[in-house]
C-alpha positions, 0 to 999 in steps of 0.5 A: 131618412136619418137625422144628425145632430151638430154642436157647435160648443160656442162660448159667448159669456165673459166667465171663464168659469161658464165653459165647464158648464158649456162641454156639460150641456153638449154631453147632456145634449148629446146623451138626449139626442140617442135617447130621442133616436137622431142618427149620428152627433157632430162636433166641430174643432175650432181653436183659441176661439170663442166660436167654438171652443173644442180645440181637440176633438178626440177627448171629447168623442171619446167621452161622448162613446163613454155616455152613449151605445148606439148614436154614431159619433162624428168628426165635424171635422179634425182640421188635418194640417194642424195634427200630426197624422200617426198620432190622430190615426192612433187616437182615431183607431182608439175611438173606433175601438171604444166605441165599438165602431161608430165613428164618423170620420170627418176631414177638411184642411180649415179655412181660419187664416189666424189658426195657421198663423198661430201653428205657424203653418204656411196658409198656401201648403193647405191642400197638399198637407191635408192629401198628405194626411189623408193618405197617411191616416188611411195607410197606418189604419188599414195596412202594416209596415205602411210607409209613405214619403210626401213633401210634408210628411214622411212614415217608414215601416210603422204598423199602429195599435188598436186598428179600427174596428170598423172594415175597411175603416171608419167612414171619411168624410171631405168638408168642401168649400165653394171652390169646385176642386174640393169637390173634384178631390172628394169625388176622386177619393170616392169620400162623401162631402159635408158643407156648411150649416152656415152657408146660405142654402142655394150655395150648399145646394149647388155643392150638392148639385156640382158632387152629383154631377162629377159623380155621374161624369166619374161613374160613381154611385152618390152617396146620398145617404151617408152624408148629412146636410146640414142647416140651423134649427130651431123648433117652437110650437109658436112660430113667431117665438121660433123665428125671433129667439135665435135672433141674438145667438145666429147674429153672434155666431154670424158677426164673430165669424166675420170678424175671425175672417179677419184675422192672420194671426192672434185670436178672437176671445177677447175681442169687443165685438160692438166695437168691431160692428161699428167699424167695419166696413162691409154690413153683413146680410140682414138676420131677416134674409138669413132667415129665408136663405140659412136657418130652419127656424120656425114650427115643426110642421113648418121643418117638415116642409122644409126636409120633404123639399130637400128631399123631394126636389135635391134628393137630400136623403140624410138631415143635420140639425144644428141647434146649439149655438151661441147663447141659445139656452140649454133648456130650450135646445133640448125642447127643440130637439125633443119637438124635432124628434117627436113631430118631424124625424117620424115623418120621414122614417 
């Protein structure tokens, strides 16, 4: 098997100064992660969000393949409508480049209503802008003089420098949502899927089972061991400390995603989020339900239990950790990682 590790990068305090120690800890993080042997980093792209608080997503590969050699470096994912597609093929090609050929290349056309609002950015055109992205990226990465006329955007004749090193070009990867013509589009473009570590299990796993079914109707080979599922964890020795530190930080991320899903416009760094908690109207699920249907917290002995069931009973070949997220504390990521990579990931290599 192979081992991923997601950073999320979310800011939870009210200094502004303590963002500049949040991108630190995420490198440092990420420079453990190649020295403990995971496979591959993941960030994700948010925007004017405390949630996560990268908004562009290539400085900070870029500064990652600087610190590194050998982890692969992935997109987790660049929100395609909201970039203009020669520019991120050029930025991306670059990053393939100085890397010397390790980026992950993951896509998706967002799902924040508040973040079109703000790009002023038609919600509705989503899919069509993200094909249309998608086939100018791959056109300019892969071929010269490429053109292309779509609806949203249009290429004459353009060859871009540096290409990508990687042949034909850097692995794509398509975010799904619950919707199965995500899925169709995915299998259509022969893309491997990502989904999301915060989406209760049985629903990530029916995505998996619904792509492993059209792959078979469409004839084509699963790639099962390019794409990493991805699941909350965290690791402790005392299993009770496991499953009740991450209480406040899981409930956070939990809560301030709710309230970003109701937003059009506008963002959600200042908002009082007690406040909205004694106002809404729809109670979310209990942190004790998500701990059996969303996150891994518990003992390493534990996690293995839960990887061998993925692999054993879905065929779940590649694993993604997320253990950076709201307020967990620096040192105790980077002992969970270590627990991770010293008792799990050798069970399964």
């Amino acid at each position: 098997m192979k081992f991923a590790l997601f950073l999320l990068g979310s800011w939870t305090e009210e200094e502004t100064s303590a963002q500049s120690r949040i991108f630190s800890e995420l490198l440092e993080q990420t420079e453990y992660a190649e020295e403990l042997g995971f496979d591959s980093v993941w960030i994700a792209e948010h925007h004017s969000s405390r949630y996560g608080i990268c908004p562009s997503l290539m400085p900070l590969l870029c500064n990652i393949a600087a610190r590194t050699s050998k982890i692969r470096i992935g997109a987790g994912v660049s929100v395609l409508p909201f970039h203009n597609p020669i520019f991120l093929a050029e930025e991306s090609a670059m990053l393939d480049v100085l890397s010397q050929g390790r980026l992950d290349f993951g896509v998706g056309r967002g799902s924040a209503d508040y973040e079109y609002g703000n790009f002023n950015i038609d919600f509705d055109t989503r899919d069509v802008r993200t094909q249309e992205a998608l086939d100018i990226i791959l056109g300019l990465w892969t071929q010269d003089n490429f053109s292309f006329d779509g609806g949203f955007y249009q290429v004459k004749d353009l060859t871009i420098a540096p290409k990508p090193v990687q042949q034909p070009h850097p692995p794509v990867f398509l975010a799904v949502s619950r919707t199965p013509a995500s899925v169709d589009v995915a299998v259509e473009r022969d893309l491997p899927i990502l989904t999301s570590f915060s989406m209760p299990e049985a629903d990530n796993l029916a995505l998996y089972s619904l792509y492993s079914d059209r792959c078979a109707v469409a004839g084509k080979t699963l790639p099962v061991a390019e794409m990493p599922y991805f699941r909350f964890v965290y690791l402790d020795e005392d299993e009770t400390a496991a499953r009740e530190y991450p209480r406040e930080s899981l409930t956070w991320v939990r809560d301030l995603g709710g309230y970003r899903r109701t937003l059009t416009h506008g963002d959600e760094i200042n908002v009082d989020l007690d406040h909205w908690r004694s106002v809404r109207t729809v109670e979310p699920a209990s942190y004790e339900s998500e701990l059996e249907t969303t996150c891994y917290f518990g003992t390493p002995d534990q996690c293995v239990e839960w990887i061998a069931h993925l692999r054993d009973d879905h065929g779940i070949d590649y694993f993604g950790a997320s253990m950076s997220f709201g307020s967990m504390e620096h040192s105790r990521v980077m002992r969970s990682m270590e627990l991770f990579a010293r008792e799990v990931m050798p069970r399964f290599r």
